[in-house]
C-alpha positions as CSV (number, residue, x, y, z in Angstrom):
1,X,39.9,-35.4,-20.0
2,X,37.4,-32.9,-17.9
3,X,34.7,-35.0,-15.4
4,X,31.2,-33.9,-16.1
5,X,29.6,-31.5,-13.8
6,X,27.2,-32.6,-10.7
7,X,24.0,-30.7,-9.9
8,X,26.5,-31.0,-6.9
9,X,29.0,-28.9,-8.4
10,X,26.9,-26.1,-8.9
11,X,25.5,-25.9,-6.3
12,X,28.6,-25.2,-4.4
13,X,29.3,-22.5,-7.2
14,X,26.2,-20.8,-6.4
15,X,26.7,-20.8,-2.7
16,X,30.4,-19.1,-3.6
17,X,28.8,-16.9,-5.7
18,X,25.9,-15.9,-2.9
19,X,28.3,-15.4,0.0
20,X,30.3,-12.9,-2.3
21,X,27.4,-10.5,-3.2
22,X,27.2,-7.3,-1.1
23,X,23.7,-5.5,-2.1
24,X,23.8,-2.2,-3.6
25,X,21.6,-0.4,-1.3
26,X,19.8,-2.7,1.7
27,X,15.7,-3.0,0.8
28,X,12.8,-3.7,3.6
29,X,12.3,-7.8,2.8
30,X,8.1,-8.1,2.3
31,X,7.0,-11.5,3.0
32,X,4.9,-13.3,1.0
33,X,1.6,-13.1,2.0
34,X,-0.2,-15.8,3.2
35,X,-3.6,-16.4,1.1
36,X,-6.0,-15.0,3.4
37,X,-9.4,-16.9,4.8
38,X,-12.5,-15.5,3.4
39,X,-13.7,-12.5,5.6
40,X,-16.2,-14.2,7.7
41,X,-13.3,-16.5,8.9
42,X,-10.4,-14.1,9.5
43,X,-9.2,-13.4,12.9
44,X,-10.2,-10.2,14.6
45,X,-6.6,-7.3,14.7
46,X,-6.3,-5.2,17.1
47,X,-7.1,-1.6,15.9
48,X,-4.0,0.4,15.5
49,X,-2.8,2.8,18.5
50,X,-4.2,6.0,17.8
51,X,-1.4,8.7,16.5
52,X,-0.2,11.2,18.8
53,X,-1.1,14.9,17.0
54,X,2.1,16.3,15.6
55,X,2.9,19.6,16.8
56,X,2.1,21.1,13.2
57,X,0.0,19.2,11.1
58,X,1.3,19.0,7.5
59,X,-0.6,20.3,4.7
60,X,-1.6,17.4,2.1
61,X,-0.7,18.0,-1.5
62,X,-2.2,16.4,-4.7
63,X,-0.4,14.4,-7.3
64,X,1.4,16.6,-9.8
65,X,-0.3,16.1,-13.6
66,X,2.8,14.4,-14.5
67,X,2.9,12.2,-12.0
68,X,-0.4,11.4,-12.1
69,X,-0.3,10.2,-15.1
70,X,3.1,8.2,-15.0
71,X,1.1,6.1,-12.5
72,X,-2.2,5.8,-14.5
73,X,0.1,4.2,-17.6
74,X,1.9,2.4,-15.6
75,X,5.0,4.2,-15.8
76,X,5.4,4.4,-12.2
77,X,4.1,1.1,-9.8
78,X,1.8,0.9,-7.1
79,X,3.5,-0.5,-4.7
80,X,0.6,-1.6,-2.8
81,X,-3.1,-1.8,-2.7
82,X,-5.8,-2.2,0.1
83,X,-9.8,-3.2,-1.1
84,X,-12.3,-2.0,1.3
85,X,-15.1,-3.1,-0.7
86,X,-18.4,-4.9,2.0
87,X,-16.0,-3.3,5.2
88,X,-18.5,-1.8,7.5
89,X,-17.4,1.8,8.0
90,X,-15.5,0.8,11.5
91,X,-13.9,-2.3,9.8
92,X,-12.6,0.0,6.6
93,X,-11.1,2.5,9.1
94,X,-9.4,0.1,10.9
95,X,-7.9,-1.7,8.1
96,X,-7.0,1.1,6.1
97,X,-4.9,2.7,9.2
98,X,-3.3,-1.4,9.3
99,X,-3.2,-1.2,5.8
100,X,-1.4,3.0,5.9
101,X,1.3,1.9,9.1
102,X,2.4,-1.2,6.7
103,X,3.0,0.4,3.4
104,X,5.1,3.5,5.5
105,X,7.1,1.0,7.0
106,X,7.7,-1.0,3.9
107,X,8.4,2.1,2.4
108,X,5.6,2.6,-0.3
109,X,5.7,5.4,-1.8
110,X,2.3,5.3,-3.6
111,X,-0.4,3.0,-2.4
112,X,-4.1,2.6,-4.1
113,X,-7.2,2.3,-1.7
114,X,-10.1,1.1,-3.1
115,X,-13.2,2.6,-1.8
116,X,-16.5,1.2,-4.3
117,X,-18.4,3.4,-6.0
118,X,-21.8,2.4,-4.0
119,X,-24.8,1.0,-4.7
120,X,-26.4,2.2,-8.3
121,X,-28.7,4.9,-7.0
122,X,-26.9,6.4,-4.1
123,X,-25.3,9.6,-4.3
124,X,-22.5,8.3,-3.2
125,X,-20.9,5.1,-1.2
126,X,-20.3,5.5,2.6
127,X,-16.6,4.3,2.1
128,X,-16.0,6.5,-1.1
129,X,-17.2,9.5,0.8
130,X,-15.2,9.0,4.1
131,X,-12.0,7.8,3.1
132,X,-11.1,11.0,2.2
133,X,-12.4,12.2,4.8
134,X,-10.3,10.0,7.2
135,X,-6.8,10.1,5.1
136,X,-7.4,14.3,5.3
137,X,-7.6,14.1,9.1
138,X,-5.0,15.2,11.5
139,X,-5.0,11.5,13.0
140,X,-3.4,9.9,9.2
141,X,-1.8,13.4,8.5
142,X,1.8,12.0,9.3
143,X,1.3,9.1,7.2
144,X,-0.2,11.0,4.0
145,X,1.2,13.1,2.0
146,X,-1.9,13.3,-0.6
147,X,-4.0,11.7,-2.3
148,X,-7.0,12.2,-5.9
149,X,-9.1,9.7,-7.3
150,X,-7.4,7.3,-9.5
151,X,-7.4,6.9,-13.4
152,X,-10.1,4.7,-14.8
153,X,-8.1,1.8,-15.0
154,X,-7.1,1.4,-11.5
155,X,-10.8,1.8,-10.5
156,X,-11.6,5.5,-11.3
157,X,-14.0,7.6,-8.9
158,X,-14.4,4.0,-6.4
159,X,-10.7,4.2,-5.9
160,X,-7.8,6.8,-4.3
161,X,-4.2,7.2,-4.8
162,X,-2.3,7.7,-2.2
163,X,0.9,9.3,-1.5
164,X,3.1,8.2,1.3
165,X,5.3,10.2,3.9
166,X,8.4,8.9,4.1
167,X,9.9,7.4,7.9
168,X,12.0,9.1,9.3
């Protein structure tokens, strides 16, 4: 006659079973994200250090067509995503360097940055015209390897993809 099994039991199995797995290839652990106060409440960061100039500043490239759009279906994820939206132009720069020194050290390889469009009569938002502006500069140049305004469904002309340079 067999004894019935405990939640006792398998627990111990599982703990067997977890002490025996050996991962394949060792992956950067992202902790869960607190839910964040609303703006007005959330503590003031310290602005990133600036970035020493690299000898040679690399030349940014654009997403291939394919590429493109293997992340615009989905095909290929976003592996992170900053909002800018009601940043003053200060606060936006500051987060999105944060935001850029994160996702490299996670190891994102593309990251979308959401700008706004701006305010219906405006040329142009001050965000949407100076991130690129700012992710083209020598000062991001070793985190960015490119970027091009995203596909309509992950926010079209008020957002950016962005490519990520790998850490070395």
């Amino acid at each position: 006659m067999t004894r019935k099994r405990t939640p006792d039991d398998d627990h111990e199995l599982w703990e067997r079973v977890a002490e025996s797995i050996v991962p394949l290839r060792p992956r950067p652990r992202q902790p869960h994200a607190p839910v964040a106060p609303p703006r007005e409440a959330a503590p003031r960061r310290a602005a990133p250090p600036p970035a020493a100039p690299q000898k040679s500043t690399p030349s940014l490239a654009v997403l291939d067509r394919r590429s493109r759009s293997r992340v615009a279906r989905g095909v290929v994820a976003i592996d992170r995503r900053v909002d800018l939206h009601g940043l003053t132009q200060a606060a936006a720069e500051r987060e999105l360097g944060e935001f850029l020194i994160g996702a490299q050290e996670y190891g994102a390889r593309i990251v979308l940055v959401i700008t706004g469009k701006g305010r219906p009569g405006e040329e142009r938002g001050v965000l949407r015209r100076m991130v690129p502006l700012w992710l083209s500069s020598p000062r991001w140049r070793h985190l960015v390897v490119g970027f091009e305004e995203a596909a309509p469904n992950h926010g079209g002309s008020g957002a950016l993809y962005v490519r990520i340079r790998r850490l070395r």
